[in-house]
C-alpha positions as CSV (number, residue, x, y, z in Angstrom):
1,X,0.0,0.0,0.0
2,X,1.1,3.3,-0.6
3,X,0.1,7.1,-0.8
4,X,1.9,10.3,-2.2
5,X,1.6,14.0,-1.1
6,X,-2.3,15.1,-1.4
7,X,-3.4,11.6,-2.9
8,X,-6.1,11.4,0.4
9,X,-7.8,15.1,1.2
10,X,-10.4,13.2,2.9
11,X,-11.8,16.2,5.1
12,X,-11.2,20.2,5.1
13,X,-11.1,22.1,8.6
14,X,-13.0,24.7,6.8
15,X,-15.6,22.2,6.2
16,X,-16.8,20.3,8.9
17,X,-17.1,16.5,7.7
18,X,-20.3,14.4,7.1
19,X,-21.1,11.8,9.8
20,X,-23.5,9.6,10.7
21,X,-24.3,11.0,13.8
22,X,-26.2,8.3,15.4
23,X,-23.8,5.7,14.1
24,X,-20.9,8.2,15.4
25,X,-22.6,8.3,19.0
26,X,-22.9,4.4,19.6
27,X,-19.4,3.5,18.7
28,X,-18.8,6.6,21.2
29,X,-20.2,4.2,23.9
30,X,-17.7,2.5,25.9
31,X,-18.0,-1.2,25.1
32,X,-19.7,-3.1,27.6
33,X,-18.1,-7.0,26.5
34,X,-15.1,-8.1,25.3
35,X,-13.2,-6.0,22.4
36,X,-10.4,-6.0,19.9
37,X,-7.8,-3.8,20.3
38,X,-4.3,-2.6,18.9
39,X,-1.9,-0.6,21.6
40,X,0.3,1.8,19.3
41,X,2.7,3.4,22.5
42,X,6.5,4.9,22.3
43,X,7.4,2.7,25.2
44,X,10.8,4.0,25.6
45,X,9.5,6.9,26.1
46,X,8.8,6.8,29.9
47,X,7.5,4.6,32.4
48,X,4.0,4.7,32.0
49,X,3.5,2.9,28.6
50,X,5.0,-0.3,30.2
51,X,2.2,0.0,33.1
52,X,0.0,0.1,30.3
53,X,1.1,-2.3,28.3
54,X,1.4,-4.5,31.2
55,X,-2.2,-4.0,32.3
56,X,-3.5,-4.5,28.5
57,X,-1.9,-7.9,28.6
58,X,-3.2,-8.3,31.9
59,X,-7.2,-8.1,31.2
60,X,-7.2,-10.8,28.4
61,X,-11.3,-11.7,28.9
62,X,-12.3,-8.0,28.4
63,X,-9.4,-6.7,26.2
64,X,-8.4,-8.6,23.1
65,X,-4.8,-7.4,22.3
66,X,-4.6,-7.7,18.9
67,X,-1.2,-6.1,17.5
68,X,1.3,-3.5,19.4
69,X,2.7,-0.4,17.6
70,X,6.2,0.9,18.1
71,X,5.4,5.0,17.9
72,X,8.2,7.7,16.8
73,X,9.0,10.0,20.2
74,X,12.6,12.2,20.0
75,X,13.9,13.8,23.5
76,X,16.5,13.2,26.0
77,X,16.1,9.3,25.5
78,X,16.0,9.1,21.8
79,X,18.3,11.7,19.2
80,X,15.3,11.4,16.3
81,X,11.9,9.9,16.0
82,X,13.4,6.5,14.9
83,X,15.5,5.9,16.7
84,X,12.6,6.9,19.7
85,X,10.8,4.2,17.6
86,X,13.3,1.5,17.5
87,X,13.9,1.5,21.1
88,X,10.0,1.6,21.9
89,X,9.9,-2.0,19.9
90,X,12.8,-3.2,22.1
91,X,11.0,-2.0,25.1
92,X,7.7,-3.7,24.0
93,X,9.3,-6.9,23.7
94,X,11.2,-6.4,27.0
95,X,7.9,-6.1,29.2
96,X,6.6,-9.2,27.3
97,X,9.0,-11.5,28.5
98,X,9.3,-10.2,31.4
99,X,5.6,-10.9,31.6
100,X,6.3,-14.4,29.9
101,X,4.6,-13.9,27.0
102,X,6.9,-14.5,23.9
103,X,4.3,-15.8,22.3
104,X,2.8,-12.1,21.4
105,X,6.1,-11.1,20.2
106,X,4.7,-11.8,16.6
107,X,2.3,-8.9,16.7
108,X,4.4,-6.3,17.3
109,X,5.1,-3.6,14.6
110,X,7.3,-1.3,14.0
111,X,5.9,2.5,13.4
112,X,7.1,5.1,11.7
113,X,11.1,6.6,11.3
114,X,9.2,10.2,11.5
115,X,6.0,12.4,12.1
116,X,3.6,13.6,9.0
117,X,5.1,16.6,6.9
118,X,2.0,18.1,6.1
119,X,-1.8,17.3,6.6
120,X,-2.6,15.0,3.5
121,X,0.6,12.9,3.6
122,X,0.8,9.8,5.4
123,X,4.3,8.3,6.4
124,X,4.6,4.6,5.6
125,X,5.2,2.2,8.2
126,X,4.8,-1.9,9.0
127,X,1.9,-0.3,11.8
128,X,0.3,2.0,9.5
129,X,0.1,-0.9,7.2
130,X,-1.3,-3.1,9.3
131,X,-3.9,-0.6,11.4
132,X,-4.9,0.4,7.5
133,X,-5.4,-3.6,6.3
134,X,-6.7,-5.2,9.8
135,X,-9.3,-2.3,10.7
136,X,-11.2,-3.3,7.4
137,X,-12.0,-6.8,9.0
138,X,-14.0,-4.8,11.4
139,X,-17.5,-2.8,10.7
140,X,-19.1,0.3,12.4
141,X,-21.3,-1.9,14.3
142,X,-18.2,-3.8,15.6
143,X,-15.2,-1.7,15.7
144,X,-11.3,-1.9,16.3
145,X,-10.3,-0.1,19.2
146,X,-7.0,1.6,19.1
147,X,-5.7,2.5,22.3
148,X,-3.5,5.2,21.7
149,X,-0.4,6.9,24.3
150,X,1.6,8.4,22.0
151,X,2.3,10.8,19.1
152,X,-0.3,9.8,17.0
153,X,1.4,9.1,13.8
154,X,0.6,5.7,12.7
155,X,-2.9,6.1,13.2
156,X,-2.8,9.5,11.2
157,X,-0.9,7.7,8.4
158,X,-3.0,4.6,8.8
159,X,-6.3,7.1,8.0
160,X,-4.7,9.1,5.5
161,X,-3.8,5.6,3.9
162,X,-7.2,4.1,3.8
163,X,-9.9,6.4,4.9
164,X,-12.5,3.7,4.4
165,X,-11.2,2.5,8.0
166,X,-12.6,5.9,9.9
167,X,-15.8,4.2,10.7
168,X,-14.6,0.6,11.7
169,X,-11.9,2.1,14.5
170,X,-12.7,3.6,18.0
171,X,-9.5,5.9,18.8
172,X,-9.0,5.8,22.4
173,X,-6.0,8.6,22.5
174,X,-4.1,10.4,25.3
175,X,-2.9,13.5,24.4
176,X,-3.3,17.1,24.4
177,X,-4.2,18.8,28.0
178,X,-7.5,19.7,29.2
179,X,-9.8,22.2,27.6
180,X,-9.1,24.6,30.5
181,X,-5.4,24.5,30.3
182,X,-3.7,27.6,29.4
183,X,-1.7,25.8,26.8
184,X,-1.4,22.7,24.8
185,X,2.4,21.9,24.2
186,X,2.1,18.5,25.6
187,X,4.3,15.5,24.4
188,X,2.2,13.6,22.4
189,X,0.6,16.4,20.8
190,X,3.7,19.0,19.8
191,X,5.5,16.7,18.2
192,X,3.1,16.0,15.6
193,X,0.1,18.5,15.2
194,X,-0.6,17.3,11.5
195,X,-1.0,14.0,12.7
196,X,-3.5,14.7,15.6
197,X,-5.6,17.5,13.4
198,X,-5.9,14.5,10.9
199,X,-7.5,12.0,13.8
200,X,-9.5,14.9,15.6
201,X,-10.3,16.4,12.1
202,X,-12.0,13.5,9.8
203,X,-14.6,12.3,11.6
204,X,-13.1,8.9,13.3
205,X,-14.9,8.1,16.7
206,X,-12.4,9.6,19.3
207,X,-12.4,9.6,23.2
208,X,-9.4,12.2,24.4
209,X,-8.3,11.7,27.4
210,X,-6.3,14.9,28.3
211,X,-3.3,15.0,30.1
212,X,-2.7,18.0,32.5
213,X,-5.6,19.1,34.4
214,X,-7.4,15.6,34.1
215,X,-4.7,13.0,33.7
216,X,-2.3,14.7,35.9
217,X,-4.2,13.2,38.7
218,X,-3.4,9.7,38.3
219,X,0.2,9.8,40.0
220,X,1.8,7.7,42.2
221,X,4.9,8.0,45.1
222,X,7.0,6.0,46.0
223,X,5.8,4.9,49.3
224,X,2.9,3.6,47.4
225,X,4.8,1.9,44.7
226,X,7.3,0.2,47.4
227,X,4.2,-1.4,49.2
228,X,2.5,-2.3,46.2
229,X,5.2,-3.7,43.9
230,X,8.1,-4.1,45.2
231,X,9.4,-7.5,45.6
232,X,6.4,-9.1,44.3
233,X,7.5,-10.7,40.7
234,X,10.0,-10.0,37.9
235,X,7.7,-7.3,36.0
236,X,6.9,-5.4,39.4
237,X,10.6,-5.1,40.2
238,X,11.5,-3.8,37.3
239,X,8.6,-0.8,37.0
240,X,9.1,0.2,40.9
241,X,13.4,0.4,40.2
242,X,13.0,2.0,36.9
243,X,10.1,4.5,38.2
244,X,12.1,5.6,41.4
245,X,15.6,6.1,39.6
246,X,13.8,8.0,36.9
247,X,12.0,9.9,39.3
248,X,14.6,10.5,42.2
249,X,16.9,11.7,38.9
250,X,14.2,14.4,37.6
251,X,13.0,15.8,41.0
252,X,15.1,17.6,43.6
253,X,12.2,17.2,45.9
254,X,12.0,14.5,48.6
255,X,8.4,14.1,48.4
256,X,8.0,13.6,44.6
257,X,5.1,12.2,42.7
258,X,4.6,10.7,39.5
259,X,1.6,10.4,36.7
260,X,1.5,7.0,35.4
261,X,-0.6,8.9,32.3
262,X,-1.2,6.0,29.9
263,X,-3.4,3.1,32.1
264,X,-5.8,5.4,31.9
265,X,-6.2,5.1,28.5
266,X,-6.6,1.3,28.8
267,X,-9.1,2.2,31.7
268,X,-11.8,3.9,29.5
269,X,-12.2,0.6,27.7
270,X,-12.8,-1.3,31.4
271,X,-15.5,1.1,32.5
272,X,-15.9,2.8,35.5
273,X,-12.8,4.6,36.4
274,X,-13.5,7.7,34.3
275,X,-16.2,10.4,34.0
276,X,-16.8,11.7,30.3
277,X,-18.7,13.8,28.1
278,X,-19.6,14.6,24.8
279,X,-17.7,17.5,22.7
280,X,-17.8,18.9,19.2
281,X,-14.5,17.7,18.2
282,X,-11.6,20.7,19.2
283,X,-9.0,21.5,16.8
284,X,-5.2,21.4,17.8
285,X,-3.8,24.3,16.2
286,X,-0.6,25.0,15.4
287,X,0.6,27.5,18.1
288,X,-0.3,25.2,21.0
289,X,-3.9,25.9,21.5
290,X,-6.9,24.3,21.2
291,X,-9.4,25.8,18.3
292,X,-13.0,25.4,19.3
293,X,-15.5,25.3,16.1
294,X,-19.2,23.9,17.1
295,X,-20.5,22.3,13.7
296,X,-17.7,20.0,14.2
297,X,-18.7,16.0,15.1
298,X,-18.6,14.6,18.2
299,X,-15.8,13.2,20.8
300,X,-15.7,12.1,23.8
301,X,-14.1,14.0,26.4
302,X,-12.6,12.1,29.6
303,X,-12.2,15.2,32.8
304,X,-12.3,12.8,35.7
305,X,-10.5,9.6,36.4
306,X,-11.1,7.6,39.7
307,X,-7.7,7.2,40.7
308,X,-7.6,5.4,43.8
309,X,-9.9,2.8,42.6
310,X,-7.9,2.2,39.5
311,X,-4.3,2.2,41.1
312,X,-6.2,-0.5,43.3
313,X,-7.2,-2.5,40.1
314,X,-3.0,-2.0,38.8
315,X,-1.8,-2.8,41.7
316,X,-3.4,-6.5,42.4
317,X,-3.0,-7.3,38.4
318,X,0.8,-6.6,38.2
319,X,1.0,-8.4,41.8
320,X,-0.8,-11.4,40.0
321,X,0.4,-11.7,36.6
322,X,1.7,-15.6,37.0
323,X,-2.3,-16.1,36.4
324,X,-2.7,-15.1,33.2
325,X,-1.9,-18.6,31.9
326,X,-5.2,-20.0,33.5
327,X,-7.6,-17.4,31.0
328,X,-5.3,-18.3,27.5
């Protein structure tokens, strides 16, 4: 498959997109069974995409982990979105065996070596690929969820690819911050704007979870993490050392505290640790703020995540992860 500059102008900012609305608002639902989903996460990244990974793997009879995309992040960590990439698909396979579970190794994917140039040009990858061939198994009435914690490239690329996929895919995404927020330079987002105007922009069921001022409240200390994972199995020892060094190395105070962001993306999909509402879709513009436009479709909005009762839920499913071979 493959796509050139402008071969896939499926949807104009100017001009709202067509939607079904009804159809829209019931794949908008969060699912109340058992559902297919791909994970597309730049794992390297930080800590909090191997709690979610972990806890994906972790909720087998609910969430049916289909395929796991490498996603392009450059910082500190990584010197260009690739190589951001290429260590996300080493860290991927790290937490699985860890986990014991070499047997998912097979669907992981690597995303793509850099972010969209413009609007209307996807960037191909083994994950766009595959999120642009697999969704069409899947209908509107029974949709691929894509959880997504990460610059949002390979779904962008994936649409942009096949737009006949909008309407078979749920986009479960972190990224941006809250509508209230007095700015939206946040990781995922900045580093590819094109990419997230494309998802937000064409019509494609989306629940945003924002980060500061909504996801910001899901952190963790380390007292907490030392009585909840330490010593407990192979996987748990290696989030709590990993999360304190990181954390003890960024923060000069004593008393720090940390957002584990992405479980809560996998949450939305469990019910009942987040509070939502429906939004004409917002428009990440280019200077870091949100544009607000009300003939726009809908979204939904997550402002409110339970966090104690889902740290409880992580906490006894990392402790207990030798029992995942008894629901295979």
């Amino acid at each position: 498959m493959s796509a050139g500059p402008g071969m896939y102008p499926f949807f104009r900012l100017d001009d709202p997109v067509r939607v079904d609305q009804a159809a829209l608002l019931r794949r908008l639902a969060c699912p109340d069974g058992p559902v297919d989903v791909v994970l597309d996460t730049d794992t390297y990244n930080e800590i909090d995409d191997q709690y979610a990974l972990a806890y994906l793997v972790l909720n087998p009879l609910r969430l049916r982990m289909q395929a796991v995309y490498a996603a392009p992040f450059c910082n500190a960590k990584a010197s260009s979105p690739a190589e951001g990439m290429r260590k996300s698909r080493a860290e991927i396979a790290h937490i699985l065996s860890l986990m014991g579970r070499a047997d998912l190794l097979d669907r992981v994917r690597e995303g793509s070596p850099g972010y969209l140039p413009d609007e209307r040009t996807p960037v191909d990858s083994p994950a766009a690929r595959d999120l642009a061939e697999r969704a069409m198994r899947y209908t509107p009435e029974n949709p691929l969820y894509v959880i997504a914690i990460a610059a949002i490239t390979n779904v962008a690329s994936a649409l942009l690819l096949n737009p006949g996929i909008r309407d078979r895919i749920v986009v479960v995404w972190l990224g941006g911050h809250a509508l209230h927020w007095p700015h939206n330079h946040e990781f995922n987002m900045f580093q590819d704007v094109a990419a997230a105007r494309v998802v937000l922009g064409c019509g494609a069921a989306v629940v945003l979870l924002p980060c500061q001022g909504v996801v910001s409240a899901f952190s963790t200390t380390e007292s907490e993490l030392r009585e909840n994972l330490k010593g407990q199995n192979a996987l748990c020892d290696y989030l709590y050392t990993y999360t304190v060094s990181e954390c003890r190395r960024a923060n000069a105070a004593r008393n720090w505290s940390k957002p584990i962001w992405d479980v809560t993306a996998v949450a939305w999909l469990l019910g009942g640790y987040t509070e939502d509402r429906l939004i004409p879709s917002p428009i990440p513009e280019y200077d870091h703020r949100w544009g607000q436009d009300c003939r726009r479709h809908m979204i939904r909005y997550v402002y409110h995540i339970h966090r104690d009762k889902l740290f409880d839920d992580l906490f006894d499913k990392l402790r207990s992860f030798r029992s995942l071979n008894d629901h295979r």
